[in-house]
N, C-alpha and C positions, 0 to 999 in steps of 0.2 A: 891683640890676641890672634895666633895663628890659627891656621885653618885645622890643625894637625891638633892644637890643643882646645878648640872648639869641639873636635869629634870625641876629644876624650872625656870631655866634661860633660856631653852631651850621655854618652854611654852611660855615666855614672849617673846621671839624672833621671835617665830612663828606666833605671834598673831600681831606682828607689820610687819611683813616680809609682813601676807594673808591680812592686813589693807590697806596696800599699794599698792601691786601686786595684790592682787584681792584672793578672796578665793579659797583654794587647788592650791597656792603655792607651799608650801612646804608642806607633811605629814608627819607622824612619819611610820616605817615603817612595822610594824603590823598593817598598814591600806591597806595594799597596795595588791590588787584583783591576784586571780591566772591569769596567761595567758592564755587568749581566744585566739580558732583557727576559723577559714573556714576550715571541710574537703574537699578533694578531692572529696571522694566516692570512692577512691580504697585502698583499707583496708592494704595493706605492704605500698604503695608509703605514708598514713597518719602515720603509726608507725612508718616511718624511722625519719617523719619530727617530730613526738612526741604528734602528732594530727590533724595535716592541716598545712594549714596556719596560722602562724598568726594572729591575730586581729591587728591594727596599728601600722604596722610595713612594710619595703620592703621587698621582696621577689625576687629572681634570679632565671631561670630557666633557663639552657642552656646545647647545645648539636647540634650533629650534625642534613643535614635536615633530614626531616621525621623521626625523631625520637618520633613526638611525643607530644612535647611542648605545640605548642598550641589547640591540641586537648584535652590534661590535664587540661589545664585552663579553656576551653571552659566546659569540664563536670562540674568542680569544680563550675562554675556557675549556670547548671542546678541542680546540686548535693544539693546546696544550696538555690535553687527557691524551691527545695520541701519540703526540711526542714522548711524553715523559708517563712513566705508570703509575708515579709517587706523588703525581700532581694530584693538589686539593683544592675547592676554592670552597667561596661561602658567599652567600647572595642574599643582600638584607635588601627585601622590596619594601622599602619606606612608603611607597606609593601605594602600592595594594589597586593596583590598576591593570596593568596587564599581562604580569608573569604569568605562566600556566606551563606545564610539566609538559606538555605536550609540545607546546612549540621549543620548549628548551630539547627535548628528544629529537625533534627535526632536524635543529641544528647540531645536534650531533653529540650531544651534553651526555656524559653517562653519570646518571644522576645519583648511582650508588660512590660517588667520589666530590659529590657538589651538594653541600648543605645548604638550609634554608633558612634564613630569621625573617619572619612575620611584621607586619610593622606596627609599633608601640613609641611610648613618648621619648622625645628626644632624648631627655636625658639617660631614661635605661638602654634604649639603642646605643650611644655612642658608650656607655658603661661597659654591655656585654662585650661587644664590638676587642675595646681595649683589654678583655678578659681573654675573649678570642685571638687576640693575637699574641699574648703571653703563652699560650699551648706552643705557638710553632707551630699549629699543623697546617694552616693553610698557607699556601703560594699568591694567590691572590683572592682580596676583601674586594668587593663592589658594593657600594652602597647605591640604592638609585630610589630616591635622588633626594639631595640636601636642601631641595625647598621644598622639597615633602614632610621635612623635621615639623613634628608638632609639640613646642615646649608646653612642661605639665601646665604655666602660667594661663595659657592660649587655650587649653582644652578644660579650664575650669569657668573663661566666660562665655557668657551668651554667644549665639550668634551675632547678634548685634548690635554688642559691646565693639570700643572703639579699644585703639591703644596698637603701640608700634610691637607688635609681638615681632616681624621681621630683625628687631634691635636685638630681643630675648635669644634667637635664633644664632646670630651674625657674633653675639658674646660667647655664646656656648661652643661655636665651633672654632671660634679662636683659641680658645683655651686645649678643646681636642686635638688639632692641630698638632700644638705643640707638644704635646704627650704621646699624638701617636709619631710622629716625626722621632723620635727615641723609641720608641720601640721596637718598629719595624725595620731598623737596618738590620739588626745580627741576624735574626730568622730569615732575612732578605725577602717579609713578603710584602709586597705592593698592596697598598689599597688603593682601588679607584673611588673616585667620589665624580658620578653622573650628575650634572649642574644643567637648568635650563632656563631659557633667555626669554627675557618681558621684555614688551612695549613699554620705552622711558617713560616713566610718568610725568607730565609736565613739560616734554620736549616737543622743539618749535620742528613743525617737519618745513621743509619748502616741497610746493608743489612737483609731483613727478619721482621724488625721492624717497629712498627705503626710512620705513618708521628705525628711528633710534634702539636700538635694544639696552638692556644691563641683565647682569645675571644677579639675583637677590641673594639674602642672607649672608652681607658683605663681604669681604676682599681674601679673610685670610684664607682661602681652601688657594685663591690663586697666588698666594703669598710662598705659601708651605710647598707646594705639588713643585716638583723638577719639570713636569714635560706636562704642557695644557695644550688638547687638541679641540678644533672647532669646526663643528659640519652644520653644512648646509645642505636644505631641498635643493635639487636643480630640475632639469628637465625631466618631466615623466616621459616614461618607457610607455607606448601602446600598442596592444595588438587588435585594430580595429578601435573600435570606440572605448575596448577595456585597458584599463592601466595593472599592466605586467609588473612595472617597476619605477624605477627612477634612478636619474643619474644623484650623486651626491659628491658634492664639494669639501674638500677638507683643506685645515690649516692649522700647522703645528705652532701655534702663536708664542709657546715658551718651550725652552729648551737645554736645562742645562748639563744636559750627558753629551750635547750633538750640538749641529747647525740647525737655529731656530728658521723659522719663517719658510722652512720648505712645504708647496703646498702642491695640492692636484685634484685630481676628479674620478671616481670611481662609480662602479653598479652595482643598486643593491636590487636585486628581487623579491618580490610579494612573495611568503611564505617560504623560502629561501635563505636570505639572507643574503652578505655579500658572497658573489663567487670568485675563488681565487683565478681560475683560467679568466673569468672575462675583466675581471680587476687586471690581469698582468695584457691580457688584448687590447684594454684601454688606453694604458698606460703606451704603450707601446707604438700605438693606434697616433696619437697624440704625439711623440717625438717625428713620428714620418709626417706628420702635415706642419710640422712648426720645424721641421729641416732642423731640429735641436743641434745635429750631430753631423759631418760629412757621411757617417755610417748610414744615415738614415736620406734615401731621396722619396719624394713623392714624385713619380712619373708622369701620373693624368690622376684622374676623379677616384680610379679602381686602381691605380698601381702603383706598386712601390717598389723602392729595392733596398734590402738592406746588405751594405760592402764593409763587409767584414777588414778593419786593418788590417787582415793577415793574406789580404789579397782574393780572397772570397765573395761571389756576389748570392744573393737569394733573390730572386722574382717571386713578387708576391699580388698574386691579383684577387681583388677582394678582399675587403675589410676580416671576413669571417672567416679567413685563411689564415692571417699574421701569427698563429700561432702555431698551426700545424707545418707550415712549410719552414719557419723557422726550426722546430724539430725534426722532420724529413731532414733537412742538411745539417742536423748538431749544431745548430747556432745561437740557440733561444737564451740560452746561458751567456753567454757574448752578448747579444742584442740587450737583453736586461741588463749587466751589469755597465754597460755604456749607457744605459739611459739612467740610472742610479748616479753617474756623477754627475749626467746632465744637469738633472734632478738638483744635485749637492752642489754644482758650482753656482745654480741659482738663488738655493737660500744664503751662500756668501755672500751675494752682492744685495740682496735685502734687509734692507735698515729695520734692527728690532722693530718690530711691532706696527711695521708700514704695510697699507693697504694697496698701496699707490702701484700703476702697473703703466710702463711705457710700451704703447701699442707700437711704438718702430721697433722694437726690441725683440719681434717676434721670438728667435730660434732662441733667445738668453731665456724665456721665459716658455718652455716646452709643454706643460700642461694649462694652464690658463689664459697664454698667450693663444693656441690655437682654438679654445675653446669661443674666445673674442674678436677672432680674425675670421672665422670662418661663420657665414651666416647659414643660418639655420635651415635654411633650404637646399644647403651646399652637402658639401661632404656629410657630414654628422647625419644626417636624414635622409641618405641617397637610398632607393631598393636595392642598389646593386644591379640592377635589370639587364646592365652591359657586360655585368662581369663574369667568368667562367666560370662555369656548375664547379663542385670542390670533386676531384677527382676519389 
């Protein structure tokens, strides 16, 4: 059979397939739209993922507490209210822990556009949930969090009654899963599903080594989701003996819109949140000390330069500069999207789902490489005390 009379028999099969099932069925596949996201609003955490969120698709986020999770989400929502006016989301706090109106308004949430579900038993959660998303109205579902789920089985025994209720759980969201995974493409809204990590139970540690983690209520939430990201605590931010903040590590461990395994390190601040200038100063911060790029030199302890390929240099002295003098000369835009492929040609060379990091390989590895090369006493923790007042 020719190609010629493939295409004609295909037409006629299509045309009885969309008669029947209803139209856009099936398309041919040069019809088929590029992948829309939801950003974040934090410029390394959107390029690892390849642009945001998803549009109709699930999402994972998971990590230990305060790392961070769902204050992500929660901007990602305001991030999104400003962009877009038609934007809606919906926020089921399964946890009943520590949403409050107010820090959602801090961050920027206009809350007359962001509704709220209460938390109740698994199964009418996940019911409403899928009622919710048959409206269409929302953009983005955040569930936080799915080892919060309490099946009606688990809230009818004692406390201390035995029995694998975690099973009850790990059954019920397989099945959700799948249900919502059909629902949410055509409306194209994304649920997130906020996931958090225990101590293996019954894992051997060896001395000196991180406790094992697993995330509970088994596999399918990471079976279903297109894009799974993972954060971590890092070093705390202080001012004096008080902690301001902390740095936080991320890693896009699945990825099937993008290039999986892109990772980095960002700041979030106490009451705050992440901020997008000191997230892209980071990021940035990080390509001049791991020499990612020819664009990028570190000069000494306080100085950089970034040479623009188009024959352009910027003197940058002082860490707390890198953004402004890259704006003083219109280059910040330049400087970021050469640190984006930096960024992208290193999740190419990482093998799905490897942790593994070759410390010769500094500049391949721009954000985590410099963060392991430079000791803590070094760059990352300098006062600056050398470097020029900011004009």
């Amino acid at each position: 059979m020719t190609l010629e009379e493939k295409r004609k028999l295909r037409e006629k099969m299509m045309k009885d397939i969309n008669k029947e099932f209803g139209a856009g069925s099936v398309i041919t596949g040069d019809k088929l739209g590029d992948q829309e996201f939801y950003p974040t609003g934090v410029p390394s955490i959107d390029n690892a993922l390849g642009g945001g969120l998803a549009k109709g698709r699930m999402f994972s986020i998971y990590g230990e507490p305060s790392a961070g999770k769902s204050t992500l989400m929660l901007q990602a929502i305001a991030h999104n209210q400003k962009i877009d006016p038609d934007f809606m989301a919906l926020y089921v706090d399964q946890e009943n822990a520590g949403f409050t109106k107010k820090y959602a308004q801090t961050l920027g949430i206009d809350m007359t556009r962001m509704d709220y579900m209460a938390a109740d038993l698994a199964e009418k959660t996940t019911t409403e949930m899928r009622k919710m998303i048959e409206t269409g109205i929302y953009n983005l579902i955040i569930l936080d969090s799915t080892n919060a789920l309490v099946p009606e089985g688990e809230m009818e025994k004692a406390v201390s009654a035995t029995g694998n209720t975690m099973a009850e759980v790990a059954r019920l969201l397989s099945k959700w899963c799948k249900q919502t995974c059909l629902q949410i493409a055509k409306p194209k809204t994304t649920v997130v599903c906020i996931e958090q990590t225990r101590e293996k139970p019954g894992a051997i540690t060896m001395p000196g080594a991180p406790a094992p983690v697993a995330i509970g209520c088994g596999k399918a939430v990471g079976f279903y989701c297109s894009q799974r990201l993972e954060l971590k605590k890092g070093k705390p931010i202080k001012d004096g003996d008080t902690q301001t903040g902390q740095y936080v590590r991320f890693k896009c461990v699945k990825n099937k819109v993008d290039i999986p395994n892109i990772k980095g390190e960002t700041i979030m601040t106490n009451g705050i949140g992440f901020d997008p200038d000191r997230d892209a100063e980071e990021f940035l911060l990080q390509m001049f000390i791991a020499q990612a790029d020819p664009a990028f030199v570190q000069v000494s302890k306080v100085k950089w330069e970034f040479r623009n390929p188009n024959g352009a240099v910027v003197e940058i002295k002082g860490k707390g500069n890198i953004l402004q003098s890259l704006k003083d000369a219109n280059m910040l835009q330049d400087a970021i999207e050469i640190a984006k492929k930096c960024a992208t040609a290193q999740g190419k060379k990482n093998k799905s789902g490897s942790e593994e990091y070759d410390a010769g390989n500094v500049a391949a590895d721009a954000y985590e490489g410099a963060k392991e090369i430079v000791t803590e006493d070094d760059v990352l923790d300098e006062d600056m005390k050398d470097a020029e007042p900011k004009v």
